[in-house]
C-alpha positions as CSV (number, residue, x, y, z in Angstrom):
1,X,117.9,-26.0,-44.3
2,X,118.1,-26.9,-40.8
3,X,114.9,-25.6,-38.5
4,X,115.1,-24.4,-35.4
5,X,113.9,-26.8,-32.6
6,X,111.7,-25.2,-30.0
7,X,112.5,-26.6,-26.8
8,X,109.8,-28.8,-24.9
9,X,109.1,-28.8,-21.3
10,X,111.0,-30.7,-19.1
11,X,109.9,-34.1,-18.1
12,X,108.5,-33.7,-13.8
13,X,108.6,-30.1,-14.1
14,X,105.4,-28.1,-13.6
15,X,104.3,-24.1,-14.3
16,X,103.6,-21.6,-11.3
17,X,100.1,-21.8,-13.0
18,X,99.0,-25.0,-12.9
19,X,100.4,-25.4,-9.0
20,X,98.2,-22.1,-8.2
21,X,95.3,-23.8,-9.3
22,X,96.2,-27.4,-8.2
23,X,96.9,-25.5,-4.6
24,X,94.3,-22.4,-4.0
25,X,95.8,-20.0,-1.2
26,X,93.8,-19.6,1.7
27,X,93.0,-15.7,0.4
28,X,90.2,-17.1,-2.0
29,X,88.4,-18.7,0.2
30,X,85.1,-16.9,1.5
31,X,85.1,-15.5,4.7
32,X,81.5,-16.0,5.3
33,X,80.1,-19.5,3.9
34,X,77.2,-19.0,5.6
35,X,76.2,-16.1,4.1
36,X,75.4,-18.1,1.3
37,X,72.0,-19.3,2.4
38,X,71.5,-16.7,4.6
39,X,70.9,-14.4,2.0
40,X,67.6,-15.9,0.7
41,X,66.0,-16.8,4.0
42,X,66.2,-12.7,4.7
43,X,64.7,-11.9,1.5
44,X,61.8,-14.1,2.2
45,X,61.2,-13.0,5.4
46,X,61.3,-9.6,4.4
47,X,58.7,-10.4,1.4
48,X,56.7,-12.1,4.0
49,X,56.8,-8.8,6.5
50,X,55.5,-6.8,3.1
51,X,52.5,-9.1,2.5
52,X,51.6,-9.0,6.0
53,X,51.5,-5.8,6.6
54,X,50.0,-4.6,3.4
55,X,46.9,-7.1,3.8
56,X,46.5,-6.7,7.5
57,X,46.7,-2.4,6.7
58,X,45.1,-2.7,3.4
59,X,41.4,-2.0,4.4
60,X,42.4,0.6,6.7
61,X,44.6,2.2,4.1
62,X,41.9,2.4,1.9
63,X,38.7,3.4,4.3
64,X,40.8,6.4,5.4
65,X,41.5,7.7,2.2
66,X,39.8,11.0,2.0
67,X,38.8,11.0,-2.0
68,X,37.3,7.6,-2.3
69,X,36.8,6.5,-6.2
70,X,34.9,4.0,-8.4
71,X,34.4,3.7,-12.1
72,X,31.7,1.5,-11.1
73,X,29.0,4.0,-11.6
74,X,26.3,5.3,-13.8
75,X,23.4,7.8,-14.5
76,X,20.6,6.6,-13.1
77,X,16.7,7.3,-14.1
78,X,13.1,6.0,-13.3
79,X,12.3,4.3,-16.6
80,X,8.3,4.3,-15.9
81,X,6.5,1.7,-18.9
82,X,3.4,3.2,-19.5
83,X,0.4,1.3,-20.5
84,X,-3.1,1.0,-21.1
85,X,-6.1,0.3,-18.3
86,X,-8.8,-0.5,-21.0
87,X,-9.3,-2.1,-23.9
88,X,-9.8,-0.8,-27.6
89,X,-8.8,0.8,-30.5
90,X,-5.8,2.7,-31.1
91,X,-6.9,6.5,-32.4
92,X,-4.3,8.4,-32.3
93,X,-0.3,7.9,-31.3
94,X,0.2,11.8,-30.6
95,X,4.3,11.6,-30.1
96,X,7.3,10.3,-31.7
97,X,10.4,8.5,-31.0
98,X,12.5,10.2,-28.3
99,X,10.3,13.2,-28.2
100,X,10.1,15.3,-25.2
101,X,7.3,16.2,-23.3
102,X,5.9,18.1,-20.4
103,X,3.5,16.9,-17.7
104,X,-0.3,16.2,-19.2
105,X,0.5,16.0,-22.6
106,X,-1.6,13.5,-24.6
107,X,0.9,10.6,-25.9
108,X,-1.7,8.1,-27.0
109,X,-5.7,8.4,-27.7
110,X,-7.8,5.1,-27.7
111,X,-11.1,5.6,-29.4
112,X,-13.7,6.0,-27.0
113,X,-17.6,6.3,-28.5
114,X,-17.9,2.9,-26.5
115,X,-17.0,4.8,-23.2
116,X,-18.9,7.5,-24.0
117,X,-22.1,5.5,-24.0
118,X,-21.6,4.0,-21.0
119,X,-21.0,7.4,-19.3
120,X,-24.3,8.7,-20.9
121,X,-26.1,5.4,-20.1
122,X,-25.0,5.7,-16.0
123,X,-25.7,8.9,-16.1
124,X,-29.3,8.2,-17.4
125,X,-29.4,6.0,-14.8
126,X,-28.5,8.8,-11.9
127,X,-31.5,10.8,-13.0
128,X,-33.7,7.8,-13.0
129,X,-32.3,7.4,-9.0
130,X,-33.0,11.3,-8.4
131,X,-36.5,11.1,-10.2
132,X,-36.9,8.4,-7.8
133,X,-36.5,10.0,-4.1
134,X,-38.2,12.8,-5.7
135,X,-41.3,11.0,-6.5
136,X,-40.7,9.0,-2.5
137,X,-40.1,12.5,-1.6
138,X,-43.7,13.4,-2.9
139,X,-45.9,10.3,-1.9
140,X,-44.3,10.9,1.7
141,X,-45.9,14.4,1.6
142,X,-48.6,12.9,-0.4
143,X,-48.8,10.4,2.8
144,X,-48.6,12.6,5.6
145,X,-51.7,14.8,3.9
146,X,-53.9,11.5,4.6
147,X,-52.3,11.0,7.8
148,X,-54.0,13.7,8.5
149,X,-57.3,13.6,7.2
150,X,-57.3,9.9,9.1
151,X,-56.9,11.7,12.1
152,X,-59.3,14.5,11.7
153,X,-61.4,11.0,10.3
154,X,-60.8,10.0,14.2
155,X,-61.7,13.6,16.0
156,X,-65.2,13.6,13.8
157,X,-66.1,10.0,14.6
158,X,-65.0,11.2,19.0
159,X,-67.7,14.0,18.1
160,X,-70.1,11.8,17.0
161,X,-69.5,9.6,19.9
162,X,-70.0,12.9,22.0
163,X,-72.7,14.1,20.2
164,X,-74.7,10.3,20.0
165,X,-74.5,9.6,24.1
166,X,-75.2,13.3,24.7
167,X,-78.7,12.9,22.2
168,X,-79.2,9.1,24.0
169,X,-78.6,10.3,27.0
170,X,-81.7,13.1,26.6
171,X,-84.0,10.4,25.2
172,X,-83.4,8.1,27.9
173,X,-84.7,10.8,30.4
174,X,-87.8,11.3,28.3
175,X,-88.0,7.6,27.9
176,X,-88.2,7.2,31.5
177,X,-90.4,10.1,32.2
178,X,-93.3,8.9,29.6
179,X,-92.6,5.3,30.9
180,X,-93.9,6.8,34.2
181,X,-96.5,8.8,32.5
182,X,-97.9,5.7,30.7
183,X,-97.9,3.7,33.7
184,X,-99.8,6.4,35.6
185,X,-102.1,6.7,33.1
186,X,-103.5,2.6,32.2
187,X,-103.4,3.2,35.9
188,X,-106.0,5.9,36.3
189,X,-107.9,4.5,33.2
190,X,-108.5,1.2,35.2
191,X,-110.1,3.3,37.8
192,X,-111.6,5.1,35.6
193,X,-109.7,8.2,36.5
194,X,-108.6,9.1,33.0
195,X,-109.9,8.8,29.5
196,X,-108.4,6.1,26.8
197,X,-107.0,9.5,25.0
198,X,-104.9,10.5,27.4
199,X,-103.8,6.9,27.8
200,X,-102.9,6.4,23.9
201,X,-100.9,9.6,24.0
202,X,-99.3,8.6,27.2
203,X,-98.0,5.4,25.4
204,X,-97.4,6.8,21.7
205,X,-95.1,9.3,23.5
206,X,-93.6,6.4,25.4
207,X,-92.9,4.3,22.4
208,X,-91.8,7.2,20.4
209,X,-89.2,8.0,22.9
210,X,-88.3,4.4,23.1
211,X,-87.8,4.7,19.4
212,X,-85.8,7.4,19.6
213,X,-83.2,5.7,22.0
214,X,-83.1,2.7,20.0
215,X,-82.1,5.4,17.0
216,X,-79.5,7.7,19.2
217,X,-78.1,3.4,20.6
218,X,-77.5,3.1,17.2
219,X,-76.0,6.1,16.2
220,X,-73.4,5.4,19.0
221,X,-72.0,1.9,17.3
222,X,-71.8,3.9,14.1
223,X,-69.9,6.7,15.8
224,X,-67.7,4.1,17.6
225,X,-67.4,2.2,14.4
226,X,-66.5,5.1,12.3
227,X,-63.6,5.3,15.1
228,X,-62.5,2.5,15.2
229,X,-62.4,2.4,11.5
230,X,-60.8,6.1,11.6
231,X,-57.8,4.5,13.9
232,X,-57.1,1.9,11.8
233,X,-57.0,3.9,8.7
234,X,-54.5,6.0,10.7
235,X,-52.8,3.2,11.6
236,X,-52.3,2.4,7.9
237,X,-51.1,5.5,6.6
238,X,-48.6,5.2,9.3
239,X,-47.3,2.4,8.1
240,X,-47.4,3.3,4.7
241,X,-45.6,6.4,5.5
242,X,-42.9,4.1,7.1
243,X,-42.3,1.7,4.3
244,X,-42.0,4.7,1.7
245,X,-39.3,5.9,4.3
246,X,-37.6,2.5,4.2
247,X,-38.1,2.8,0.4
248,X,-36.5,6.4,1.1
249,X,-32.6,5.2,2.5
250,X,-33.1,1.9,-0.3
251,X,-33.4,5.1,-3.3
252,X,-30.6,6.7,-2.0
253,X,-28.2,3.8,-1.4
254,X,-29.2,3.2,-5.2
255,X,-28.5,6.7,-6.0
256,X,-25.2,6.2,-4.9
257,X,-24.0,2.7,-6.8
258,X,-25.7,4.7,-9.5
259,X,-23.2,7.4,-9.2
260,X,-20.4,4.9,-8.1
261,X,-21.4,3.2,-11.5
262,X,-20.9,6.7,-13.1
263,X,-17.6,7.9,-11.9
264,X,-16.4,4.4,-12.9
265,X,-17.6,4.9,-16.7
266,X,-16.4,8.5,-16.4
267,X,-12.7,6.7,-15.0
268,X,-12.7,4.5,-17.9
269,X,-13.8,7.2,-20.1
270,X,-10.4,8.6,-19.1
271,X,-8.2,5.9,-19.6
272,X,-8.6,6.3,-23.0
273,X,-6.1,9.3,-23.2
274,X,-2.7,8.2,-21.9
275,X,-0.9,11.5,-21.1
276,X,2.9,12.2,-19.7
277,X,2.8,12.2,-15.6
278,X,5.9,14.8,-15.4
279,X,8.5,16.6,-17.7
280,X,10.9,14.5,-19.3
281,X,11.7,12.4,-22.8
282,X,9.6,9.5,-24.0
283,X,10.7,6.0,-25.7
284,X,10.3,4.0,-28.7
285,X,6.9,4.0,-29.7
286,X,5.4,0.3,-28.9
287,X,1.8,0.9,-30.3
288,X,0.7,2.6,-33.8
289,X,-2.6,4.1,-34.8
290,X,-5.5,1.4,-35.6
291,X,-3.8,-1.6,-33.2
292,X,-5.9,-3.0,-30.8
293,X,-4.6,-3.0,-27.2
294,X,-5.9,-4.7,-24.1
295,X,-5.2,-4.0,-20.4
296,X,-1.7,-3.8,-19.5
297,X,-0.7,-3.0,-23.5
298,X,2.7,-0.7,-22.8
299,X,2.5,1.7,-25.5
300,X,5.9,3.7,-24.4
301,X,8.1,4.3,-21.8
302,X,8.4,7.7,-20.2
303,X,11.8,9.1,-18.9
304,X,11.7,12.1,-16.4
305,X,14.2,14.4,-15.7
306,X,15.1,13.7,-13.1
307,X,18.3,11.5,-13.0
308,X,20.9,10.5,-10.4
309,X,24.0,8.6,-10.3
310,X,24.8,5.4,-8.8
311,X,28.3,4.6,-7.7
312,X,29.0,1.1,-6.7
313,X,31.6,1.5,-3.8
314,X,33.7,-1.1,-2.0
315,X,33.0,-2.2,1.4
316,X,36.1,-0.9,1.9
317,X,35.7,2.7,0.7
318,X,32.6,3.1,2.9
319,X,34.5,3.5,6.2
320,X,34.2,7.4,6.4
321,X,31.4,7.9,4.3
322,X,28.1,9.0,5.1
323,X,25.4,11.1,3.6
324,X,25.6,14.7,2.9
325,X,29.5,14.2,1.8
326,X,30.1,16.0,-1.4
327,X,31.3,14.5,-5.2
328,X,32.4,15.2,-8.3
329,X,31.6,13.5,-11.3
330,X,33.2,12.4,-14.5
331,X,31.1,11.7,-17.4
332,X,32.3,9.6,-20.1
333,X,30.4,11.1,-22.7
334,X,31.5,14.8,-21.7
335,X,35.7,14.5,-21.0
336,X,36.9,17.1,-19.0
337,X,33.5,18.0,-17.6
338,X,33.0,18.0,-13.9
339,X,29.7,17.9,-12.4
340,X,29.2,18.6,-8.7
341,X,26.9,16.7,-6.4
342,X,26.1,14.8,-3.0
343,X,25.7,11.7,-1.4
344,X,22.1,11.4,-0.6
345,X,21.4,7.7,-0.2
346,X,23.4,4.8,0.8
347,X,22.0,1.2,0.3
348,X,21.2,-0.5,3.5
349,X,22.6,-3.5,2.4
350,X,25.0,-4.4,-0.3
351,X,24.3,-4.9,-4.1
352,X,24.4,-8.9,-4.4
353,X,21.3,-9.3,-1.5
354,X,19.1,-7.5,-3.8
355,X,19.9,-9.9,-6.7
356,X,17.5,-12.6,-7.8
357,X,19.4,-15.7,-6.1
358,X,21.1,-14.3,-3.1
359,X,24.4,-16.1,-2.4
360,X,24.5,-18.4,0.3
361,X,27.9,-18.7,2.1
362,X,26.3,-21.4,4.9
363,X,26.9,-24.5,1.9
364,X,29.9,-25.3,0.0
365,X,33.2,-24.1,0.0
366,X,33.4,-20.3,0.7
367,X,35.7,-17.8,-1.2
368,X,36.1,-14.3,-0.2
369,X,34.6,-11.8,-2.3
370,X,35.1,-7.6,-1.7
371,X,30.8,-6.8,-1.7
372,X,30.1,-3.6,-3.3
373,X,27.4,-1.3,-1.8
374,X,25.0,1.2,-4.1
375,X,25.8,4.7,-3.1
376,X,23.3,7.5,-4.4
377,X,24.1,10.7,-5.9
378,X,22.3,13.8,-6.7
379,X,23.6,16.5,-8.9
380,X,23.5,20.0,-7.9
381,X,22.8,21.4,-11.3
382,X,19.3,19.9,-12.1
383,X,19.8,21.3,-16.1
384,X,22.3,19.3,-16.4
385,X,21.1,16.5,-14.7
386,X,18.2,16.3,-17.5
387,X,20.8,16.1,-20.1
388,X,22.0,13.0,-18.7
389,X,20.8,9.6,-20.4
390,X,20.3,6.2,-17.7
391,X,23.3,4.0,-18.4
392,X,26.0,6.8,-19.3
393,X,29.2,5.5,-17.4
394,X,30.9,7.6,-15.5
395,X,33.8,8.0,-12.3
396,X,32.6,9.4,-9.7
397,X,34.8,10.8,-6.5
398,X,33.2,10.8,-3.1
399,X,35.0,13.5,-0.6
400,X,34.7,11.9,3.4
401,X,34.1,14.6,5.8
402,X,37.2,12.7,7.2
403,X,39.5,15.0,4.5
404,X,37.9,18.1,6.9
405,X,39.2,16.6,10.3
């Protein structure tokens, strides 16, 4: 059986095909060839615009927003360490963990008999100071009594003066008038004008009187002895009366350390009870009953009430903000609860210049870091502020007052 032969192509003959392609009409070529590398230079460009804008706008953008936010933020509280000022014995630890308490409640009571004695011994010793002025008190009085029986000593002794040249003065007259009369007389008796009687009496009476003024001379020194003596005892007294008065201020300025010395054991006395300074929750218990603490000894730590937030804003977010600016508050531990509140305090400077090593851009190589600034919020609703526990996270909103204009 014969097959059919299929025909090949003829030798330096080619198909419409393989001329089309060999020979490309001038209707596929682009019209636009440089189009080609146009395309990408324009999308750069235009990326380039973008990220120019946006980073040269960005800050603005975001400082005008009128709701500025931060999940940077927690519930803040004055944790206060509380702790002993004296030394001793743990009595009594009068709270538990986490226990709340009001303002002047006893947490923990240090045995105190060694207190107590020194109270009772100062105080002992501020009676002894009081028995003291009393009894300067009493000699001063005491004093001024023989003040004045030295001076009365002094106005008796001027009366004896008086009374001793008044008395010498008399004799002297009747000494010189029986001096005369005795003269007279051995006169007349050596004449012969007079008898020796009248003679002897003349000159007994003379040297009676003489006597007599020797006596009253002599009773003058005494009186002017007695005072001189009488001045000096005054004098004296005086002088005692001065040092018990100098005693006087030295009693009371040891009355006083006596008392200083006192209060201080009284102080002491009450550092032995360690009580709550406000309303709020206390800590784990760091003492226990029969330890012995010494100065400084934290036995708990108190938390108040009282309890704020602090959101840690973007210098960038601070633009428009300003105290007095309302916010809302999202708590992690409460979804869907929204607390109201208020700006009330906004750091002067931001939070990495109150760290421990401030950074110091001046050295090194330098890379740009957004600083976040502590903002201060207080809640409205002081209840449920005192529900809060320091450290819950939250989100808190800050509405500008530039929302208003």
């Amino acid at each position: 059986m014969a097959s059919a032969a299929t025909p090949g192509p003829i030798a330096g003959a080619s198909s419409p095909s393989a001329t089309q392609a060999e020979h490309p009409s001038a209707q596929d070529k682009p019209r636009w060839p440089w189009l080609k590398s146009l395309v990408p230079f324009l999308v750069l460009a235009l990326a380039a615009a973008i990220v120019i804008t946006v980073t040269r706008n960005w800050n603005a953008w975001e400082g005008g927003k009128a709701e500025q936010v931060t999940d940077d933020a927690i519930v803040r509280g004055d944790l206060t360490p509380l702790s002993t000022k004296v030394a001793g014995l743990v009595r009594d630890v009068k709270v538990s963990d986490y226990q709340r308490v009001h303002a002047g409640d006893v947490l923990v009571e240090l045995q105190d008999d060694d207190y107590q004695a020194q109270v009772a011994q100062a105080t002992a010793a501020v009676a002894a100071a009081k028995a003291t002025i009393e009894n300067n008190k009493k000699q001063r009085e005491l004093q001024d009594s023989r003040i004045e029986r030295a001076l009365a000593g002094v106005d008796l002794a001027k009366a004896q003066i008086a009374a001793a040249t008044a008395g010498l003065d008399a004799v002297q007259a009747d000494v010189t008038r029986t001096s005369s009369e005795r003269t007279r007389q051995e006169a007349l008796l050596a004449s012969q004008a007079t008898t020796k009687q009248h003679v002897e009496a003349a000159v007994a009476d003379q040297e009676r009187l003489a006597a007599q003024e020797a006596s009253r001379k002599a009773d003058l020194e005494q009186a002017k002895t007695a005072l001189r003596s009488a001045e000096i005892a005054v004098e004296t007294e005086r002088r005692t009366k001065e040092v018990l008065e100098s005693q006087e201020q030295q009693v009371f300025a040891d009355l006083h350390a006596k008392e200083a010395a006192l209060t201080a054991a009284q102080i002491n006395l009450s550092y032995t009870k360690i009580h709550a300074p406000a309303v709020g929750t206390v800590g784990e218990r760091q003492v226990r009953q029969g330890q012995l603490v010494s100065p400084g000894t934290q036995v708990v730590t108190f938390v108040p009430d009282t309890k704020w937030i602090q959101a840690n804003y973007r210098e960038t977010q601070l633009t428009n903000m300003k105290v007095g600016d309302a916010a809302e508050i999202a708590v992690d531990a409460y979804p869907g609860r929204r607390l109201r509140g208020k700006v009330v305090e906004i750091a002067p400077a931001s939070g990495s210049q109150f760290a421990l090593l401030p950074p110091d851009n001046a050295t090194g190589n330098y890379t740009k870091v957004v600083q976040r600034v502590p903002v201060k919020i207080a809640l409205d609703d002081s209840r449920v502020a005192a529900q809060l526990r320091p450290g819950l996270s939250v989100i808190a909103t800050v509405r500008t007052a530039h929302q208003e204009q």
